[in-house]
C-alpha positions in Angstrom: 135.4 -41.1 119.3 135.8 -38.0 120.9 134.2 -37.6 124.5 131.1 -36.0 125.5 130.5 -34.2 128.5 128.1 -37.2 130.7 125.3 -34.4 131.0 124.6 -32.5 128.4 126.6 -34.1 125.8 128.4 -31.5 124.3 131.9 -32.1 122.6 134.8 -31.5 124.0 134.0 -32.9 127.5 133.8 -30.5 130.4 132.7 -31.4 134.2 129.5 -33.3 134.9 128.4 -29.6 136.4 127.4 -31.4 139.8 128.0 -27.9 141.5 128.9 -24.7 139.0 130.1 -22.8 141.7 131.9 -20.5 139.3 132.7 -19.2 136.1 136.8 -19.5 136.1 136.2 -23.3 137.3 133.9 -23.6 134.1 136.6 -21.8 132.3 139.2 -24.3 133.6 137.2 -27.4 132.9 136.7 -26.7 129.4 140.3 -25.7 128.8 140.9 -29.0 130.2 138.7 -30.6 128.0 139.8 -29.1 124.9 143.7 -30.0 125.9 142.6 -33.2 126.8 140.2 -34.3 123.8 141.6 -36.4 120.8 141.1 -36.3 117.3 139.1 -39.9 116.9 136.5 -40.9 114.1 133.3 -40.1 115.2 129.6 -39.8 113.1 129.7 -37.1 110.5 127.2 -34.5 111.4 123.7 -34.9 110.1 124.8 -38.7 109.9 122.3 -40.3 112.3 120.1 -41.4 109.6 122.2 -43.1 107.0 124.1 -44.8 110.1 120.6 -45.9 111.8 119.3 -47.5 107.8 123.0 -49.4 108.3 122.8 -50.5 111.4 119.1 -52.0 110.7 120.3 -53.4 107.5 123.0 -55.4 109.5 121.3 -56.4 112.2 118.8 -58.3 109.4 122.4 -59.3 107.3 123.6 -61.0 110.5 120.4 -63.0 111.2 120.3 -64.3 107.7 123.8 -64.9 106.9 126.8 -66.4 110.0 130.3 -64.2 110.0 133.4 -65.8 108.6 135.8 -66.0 111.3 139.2 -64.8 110.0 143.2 -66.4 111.2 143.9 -65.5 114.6 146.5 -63.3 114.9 146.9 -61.9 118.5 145.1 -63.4 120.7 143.8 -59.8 122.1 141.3 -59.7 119.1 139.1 -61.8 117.3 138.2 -61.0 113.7 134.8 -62.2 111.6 134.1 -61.1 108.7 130.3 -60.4 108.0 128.2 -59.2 105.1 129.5 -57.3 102.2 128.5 -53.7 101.5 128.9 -53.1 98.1 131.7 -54.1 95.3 131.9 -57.6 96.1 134.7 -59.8 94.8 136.4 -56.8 93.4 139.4 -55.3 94.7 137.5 -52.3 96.0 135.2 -54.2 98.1 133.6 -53.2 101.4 132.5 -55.5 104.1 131.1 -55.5 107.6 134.3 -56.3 110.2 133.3 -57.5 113.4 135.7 -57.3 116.2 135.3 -58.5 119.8 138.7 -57.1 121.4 140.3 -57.3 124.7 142.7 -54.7 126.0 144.9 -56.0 129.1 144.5 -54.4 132.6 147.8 -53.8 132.3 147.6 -51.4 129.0 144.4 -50.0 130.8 146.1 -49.2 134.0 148.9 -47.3 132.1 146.2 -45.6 130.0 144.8 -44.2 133.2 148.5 -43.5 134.9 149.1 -41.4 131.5 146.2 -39.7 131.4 146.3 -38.6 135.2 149.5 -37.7 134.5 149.1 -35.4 132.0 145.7 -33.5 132.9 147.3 -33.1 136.8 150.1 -31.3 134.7 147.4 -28.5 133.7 144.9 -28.7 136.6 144.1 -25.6 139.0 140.5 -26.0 140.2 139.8 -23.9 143.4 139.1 -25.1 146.2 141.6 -27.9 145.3 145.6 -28.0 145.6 147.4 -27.0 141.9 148.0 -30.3 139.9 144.4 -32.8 142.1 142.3 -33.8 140.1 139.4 -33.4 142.1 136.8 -36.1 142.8 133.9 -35.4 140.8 136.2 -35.6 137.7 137.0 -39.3 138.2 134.4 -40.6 135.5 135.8 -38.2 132.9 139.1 -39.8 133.8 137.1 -43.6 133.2 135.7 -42.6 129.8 138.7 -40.8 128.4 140.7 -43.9 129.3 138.2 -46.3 128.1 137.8 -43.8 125.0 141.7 -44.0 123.8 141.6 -47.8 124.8 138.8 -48.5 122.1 140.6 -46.2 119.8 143.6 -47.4 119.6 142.8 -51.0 119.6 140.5 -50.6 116.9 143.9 -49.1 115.1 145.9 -51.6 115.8 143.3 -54.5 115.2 142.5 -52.9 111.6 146.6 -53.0 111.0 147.1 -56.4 112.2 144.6 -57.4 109.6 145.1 -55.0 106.3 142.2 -53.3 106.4 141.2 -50.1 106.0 138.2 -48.6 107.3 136.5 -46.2 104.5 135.4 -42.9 105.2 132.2 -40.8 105.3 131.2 -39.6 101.7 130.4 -36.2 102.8 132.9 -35.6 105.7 135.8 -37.4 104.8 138.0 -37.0 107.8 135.0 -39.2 109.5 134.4 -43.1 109.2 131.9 -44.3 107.0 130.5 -46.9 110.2 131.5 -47.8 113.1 129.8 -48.8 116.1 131.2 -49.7 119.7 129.0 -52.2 121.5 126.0 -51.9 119.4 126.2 -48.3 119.4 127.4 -46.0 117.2 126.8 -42.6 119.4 129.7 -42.0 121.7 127.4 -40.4 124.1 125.3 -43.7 124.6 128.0 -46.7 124.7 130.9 -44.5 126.6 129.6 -43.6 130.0 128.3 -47.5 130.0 131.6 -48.7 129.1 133.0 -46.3 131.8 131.2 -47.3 134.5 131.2 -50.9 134.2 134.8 -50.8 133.3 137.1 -50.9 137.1 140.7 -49.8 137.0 143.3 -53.0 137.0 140.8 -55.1 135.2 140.9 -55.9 131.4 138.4 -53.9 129.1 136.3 -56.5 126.5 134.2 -54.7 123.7 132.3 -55.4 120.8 133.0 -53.0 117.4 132.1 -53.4 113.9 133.3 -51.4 111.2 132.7 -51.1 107.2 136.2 -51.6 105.7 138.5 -52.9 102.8 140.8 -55.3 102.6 144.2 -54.3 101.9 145.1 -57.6 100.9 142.3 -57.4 98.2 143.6 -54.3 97.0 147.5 -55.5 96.5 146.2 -58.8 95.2 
């Protein structure tokens, strides 16, 4: 989940180039971006085509079979668990996790306080007093907010529950599957998410994820 420039989609995000005037504010942008980007799970490069063959198989899993809700446990998230992967009834298992999460406007509005905070703390753009964040950055500020908001619930939903989310066979410091509102590119579901998401208001999402069960595994 690491943000991509809203133009030309390049990781780590840099300004939405509306006017390059020069190269130092290029310069400063992407030093910006690279203090400013977090280490998230993301598609494994060269990915696209196993994750596309997943998401079709399902999409056709979920029309054939109905999710098993699972105990309620915050009322921030709610947990169904869907079609099973591979290994089923064993203790390494994998299923299909659906999560349809809330964060509170109040954990969103101290998101965006934090972030603000800290990219003021290395911000010289000319033109622009030391520390502004200038104008045209304000949707980078949306999607990195709405970015670690998504990431860290999905942490903290995945806790709450025991599970485990598996990793990528070939890049295992990447997840296996996830996808964010029916997506699984950043660069399509986060500038959405951003721009229908408005400060002081809650942010709702969708996310499914192949995981295990710790539970299973214990048991």
């Amino acid at each position: 989940l690491v943000p991509r420039c809203s133009r030309c989609g390049d990781r780590p995000p840099t300004i939405p180039h509306p006017n390059p005037t020069s190269d130092m504010i290029m310069r400063t942008m992407l030093v910006l971006g690279l203090a400013a980007s977090a280490a998230g799970f993301r598609p494994a490069p060269g990915a696209a085509g196993r994750m596309a063959a997943r998401t079709r198989m399902f999409a056709e899993a979920e029309a054939d079979t109905e999710a098993t809700p699972l105990e309620s446990l915050d009322d921030r998230f709610d947990v169904k668990k869907g079609k099973v992967a591979r290994g089923e009834g064993t203790p390494e298992e994998v299923a299909l996790y659906i999560v349809d999460a809330e964060v509170p406007w109040k954990i969103m509005s101290a998101l965006k306080n934090d972030v603000e905070r800290s990219w003021a703390n290395t911000m010289n753009v000319p033109g622009f007093r030391k520390g502004q964040i200038p104008p045209f950055m304000k949707d980078e500020v949306a999607r990195f907010v709405c970015h670690t908001a998504v990431q860290e619930a999905m942490e903290e939903a995945l806790k709450l529950y025991n599970l485990k989310a598996t990793m990528d066979e070939e890049e295992d410091d990447r997840f296996e599957f996830v996808e964010v509102n029916g997506m699984s590119e950043e660069m399509d579901w986060m500038p959405i998410m951003a721009k229908e998401w408005k400060p002081k208001t809650s942010l709702k999402f969708h996310m499914e994820v192949l995981a295990t069960s710790a539970a299973e595994e214990e048991a």
